[in-house]
Rosetta silent file (secondary structure, phi, psi, omega in degrees, C-alpha in Angstrom):
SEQUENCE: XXXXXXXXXXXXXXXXXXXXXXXXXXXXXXXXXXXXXXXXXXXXXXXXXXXXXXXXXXXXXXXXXXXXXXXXXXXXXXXXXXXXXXXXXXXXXX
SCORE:     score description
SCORE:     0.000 S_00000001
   1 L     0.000  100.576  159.814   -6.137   -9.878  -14.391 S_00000001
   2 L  -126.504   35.884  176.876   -8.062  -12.033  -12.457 S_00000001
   3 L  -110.492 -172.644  172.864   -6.901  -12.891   -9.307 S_00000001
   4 H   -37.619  -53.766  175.413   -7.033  -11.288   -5.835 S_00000001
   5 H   -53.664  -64.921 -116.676   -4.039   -9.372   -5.809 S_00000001
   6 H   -95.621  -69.521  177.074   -4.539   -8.237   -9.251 S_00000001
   7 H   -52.123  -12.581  178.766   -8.301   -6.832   -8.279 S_00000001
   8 H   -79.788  -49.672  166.707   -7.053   -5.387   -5.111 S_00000001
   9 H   -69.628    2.385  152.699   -4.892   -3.060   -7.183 S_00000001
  10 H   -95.476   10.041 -172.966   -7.112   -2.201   -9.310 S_00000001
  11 H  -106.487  -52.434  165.442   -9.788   -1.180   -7.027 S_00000001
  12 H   -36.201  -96.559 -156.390   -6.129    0.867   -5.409 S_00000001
  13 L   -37.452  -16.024 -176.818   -5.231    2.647   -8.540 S_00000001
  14 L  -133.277   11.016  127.932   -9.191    4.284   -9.072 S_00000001
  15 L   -50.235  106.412 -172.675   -9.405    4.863   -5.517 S_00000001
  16 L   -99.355   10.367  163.417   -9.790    8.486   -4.279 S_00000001
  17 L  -150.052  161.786 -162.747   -9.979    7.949   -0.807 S_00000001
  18 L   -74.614  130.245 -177.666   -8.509    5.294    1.490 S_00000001
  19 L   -75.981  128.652 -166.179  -11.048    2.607    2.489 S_00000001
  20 L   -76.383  166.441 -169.218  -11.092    2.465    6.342 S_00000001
  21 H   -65.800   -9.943  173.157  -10.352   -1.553    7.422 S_00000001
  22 H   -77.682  -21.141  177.819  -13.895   -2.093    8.080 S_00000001
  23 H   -92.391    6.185  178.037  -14.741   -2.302    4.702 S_00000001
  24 L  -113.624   -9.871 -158.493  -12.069   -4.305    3.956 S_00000001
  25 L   -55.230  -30.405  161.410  -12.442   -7.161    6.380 S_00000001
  26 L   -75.315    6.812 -170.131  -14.421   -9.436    3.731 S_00000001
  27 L  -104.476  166.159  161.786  -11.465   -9.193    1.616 S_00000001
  28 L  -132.269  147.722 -162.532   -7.827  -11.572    1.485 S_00000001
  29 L   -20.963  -18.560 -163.649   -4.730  -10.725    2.439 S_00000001
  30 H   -96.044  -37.090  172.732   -3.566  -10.810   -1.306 S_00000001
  31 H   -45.663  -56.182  179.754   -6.783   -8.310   -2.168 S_00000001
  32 H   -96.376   36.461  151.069   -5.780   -6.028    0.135 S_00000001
  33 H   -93.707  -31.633  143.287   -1.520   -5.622   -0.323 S_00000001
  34 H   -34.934  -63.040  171.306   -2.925   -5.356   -3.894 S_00000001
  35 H   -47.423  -34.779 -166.305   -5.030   -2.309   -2.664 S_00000001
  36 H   -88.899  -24.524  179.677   -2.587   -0.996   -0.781 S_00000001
  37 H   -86.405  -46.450 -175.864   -0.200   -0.805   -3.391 S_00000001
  38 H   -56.751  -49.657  169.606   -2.405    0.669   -6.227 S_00000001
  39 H   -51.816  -32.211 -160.920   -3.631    3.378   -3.655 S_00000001
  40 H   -84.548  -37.486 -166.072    0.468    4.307   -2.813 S_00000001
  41 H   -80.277  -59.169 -148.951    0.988    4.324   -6.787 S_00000001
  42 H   -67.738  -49.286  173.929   -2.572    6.159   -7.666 S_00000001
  43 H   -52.928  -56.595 -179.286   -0.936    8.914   -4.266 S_00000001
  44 H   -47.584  -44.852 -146.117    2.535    8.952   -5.872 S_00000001
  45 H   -97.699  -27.011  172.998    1.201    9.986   -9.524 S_00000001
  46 H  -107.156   29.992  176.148   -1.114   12.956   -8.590 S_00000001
  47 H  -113.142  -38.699  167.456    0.991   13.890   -5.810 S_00000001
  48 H    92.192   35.416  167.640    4.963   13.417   -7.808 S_00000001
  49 L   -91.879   14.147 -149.233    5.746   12.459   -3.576 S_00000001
  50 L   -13.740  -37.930 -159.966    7.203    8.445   -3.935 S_00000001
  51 H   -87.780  -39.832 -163.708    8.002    8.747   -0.073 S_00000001
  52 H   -90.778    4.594  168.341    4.800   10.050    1.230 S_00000001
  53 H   -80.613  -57.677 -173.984    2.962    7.512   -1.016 S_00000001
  54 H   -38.613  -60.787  161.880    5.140    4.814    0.640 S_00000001
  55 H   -59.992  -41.582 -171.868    4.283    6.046    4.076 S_00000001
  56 H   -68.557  -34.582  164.716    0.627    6.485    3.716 S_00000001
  57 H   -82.137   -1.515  173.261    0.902    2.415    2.573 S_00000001
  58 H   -83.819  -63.804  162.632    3.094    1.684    5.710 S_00000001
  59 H   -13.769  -83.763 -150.996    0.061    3.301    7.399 S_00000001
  60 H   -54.040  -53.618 -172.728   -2.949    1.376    5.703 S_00000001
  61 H   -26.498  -49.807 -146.229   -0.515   -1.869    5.745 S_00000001
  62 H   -81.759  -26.067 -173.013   -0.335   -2.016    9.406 S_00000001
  63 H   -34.041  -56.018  178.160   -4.162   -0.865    9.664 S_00000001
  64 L   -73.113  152.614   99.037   -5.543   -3.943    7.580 S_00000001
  65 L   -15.164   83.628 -169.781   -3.284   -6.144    9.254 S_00000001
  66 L  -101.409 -172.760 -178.518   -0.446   -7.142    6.248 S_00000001
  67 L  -111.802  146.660  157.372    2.512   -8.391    7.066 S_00000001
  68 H   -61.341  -48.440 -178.646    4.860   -5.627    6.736 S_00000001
  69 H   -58.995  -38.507 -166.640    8.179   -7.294    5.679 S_00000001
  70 H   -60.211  -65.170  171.001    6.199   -8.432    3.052 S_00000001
  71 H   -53.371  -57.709  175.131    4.729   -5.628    1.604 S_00000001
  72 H   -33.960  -30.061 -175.089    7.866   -3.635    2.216 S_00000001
  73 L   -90.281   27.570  163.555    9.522   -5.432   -0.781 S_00000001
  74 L  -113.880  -17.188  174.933    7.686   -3.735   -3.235 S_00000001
  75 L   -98.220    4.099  167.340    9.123   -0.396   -2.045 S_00000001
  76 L   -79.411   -1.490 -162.387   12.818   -1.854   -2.041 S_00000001
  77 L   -85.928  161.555  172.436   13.736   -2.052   -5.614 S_00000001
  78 L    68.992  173.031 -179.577   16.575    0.018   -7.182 S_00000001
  79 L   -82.423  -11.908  160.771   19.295    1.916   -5.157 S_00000001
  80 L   -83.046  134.898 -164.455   16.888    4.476   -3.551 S_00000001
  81 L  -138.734   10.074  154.054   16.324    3.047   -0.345 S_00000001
  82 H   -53.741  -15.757 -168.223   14.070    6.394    0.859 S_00000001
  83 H  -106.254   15.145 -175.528   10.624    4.522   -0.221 S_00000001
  84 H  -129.492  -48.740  169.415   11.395    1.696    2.066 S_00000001
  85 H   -92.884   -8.229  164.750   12.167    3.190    5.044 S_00000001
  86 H   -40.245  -72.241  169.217    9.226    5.860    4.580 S_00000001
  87 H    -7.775  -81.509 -171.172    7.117    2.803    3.734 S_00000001
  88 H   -53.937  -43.654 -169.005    8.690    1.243    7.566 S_00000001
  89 H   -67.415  -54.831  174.805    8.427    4.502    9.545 S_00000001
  90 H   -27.476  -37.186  179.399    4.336    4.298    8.448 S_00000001
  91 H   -84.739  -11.686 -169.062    4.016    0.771    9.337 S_00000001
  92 H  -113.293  -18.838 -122.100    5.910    1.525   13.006 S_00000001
  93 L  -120.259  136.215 -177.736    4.375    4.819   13.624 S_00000001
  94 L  -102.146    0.000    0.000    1.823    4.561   16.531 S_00000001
């Protein structure tokens, strides 16, 4: 794995605390939606929560400034459609 995306989630996934956006700001867009997802999956797996991983990346999404819609379609798959709108109330949430 060597592109952006691919290093942003893998910097996610061995991340134990959420990098605040200043520290991200030298990074691109595909590093961090990479990041953001490997931190929601690295939250889901020691937490067993799918939804509160989803929200805490609707969070970071809107922080770094992702596109939402975008992102969102990684939490859309399958007929549970709870990890998607968690995901959206994080990303809307003021």
């Amino acid at each position: 794995m060597q592109n952006h995306f691919s290093k942003g989630l893998m910097a996610g996934l061995t991340s134990e605390d959420v990098k605040p956006a200043t520290e991200l700001t030298r990074f691109c867009s595909d590093y961090k939606r990479g990041y953001v997802l490997g931190y929601a999956h690295h939250c889901a797996e020691n937490s067993g929560d799918g939804n509160h991983a989803a929200y805490q990346a609707g969070l970071l999404c809107k922080e770094y400034g992702l596109d939402g819609e975008l992102v969102a379609e990684f939490f859309s798959g399958g007929e549970n459609r709870l990890p998607v709108r968690f995901f959206m109330a994080g990303y809307n949430a003021d």
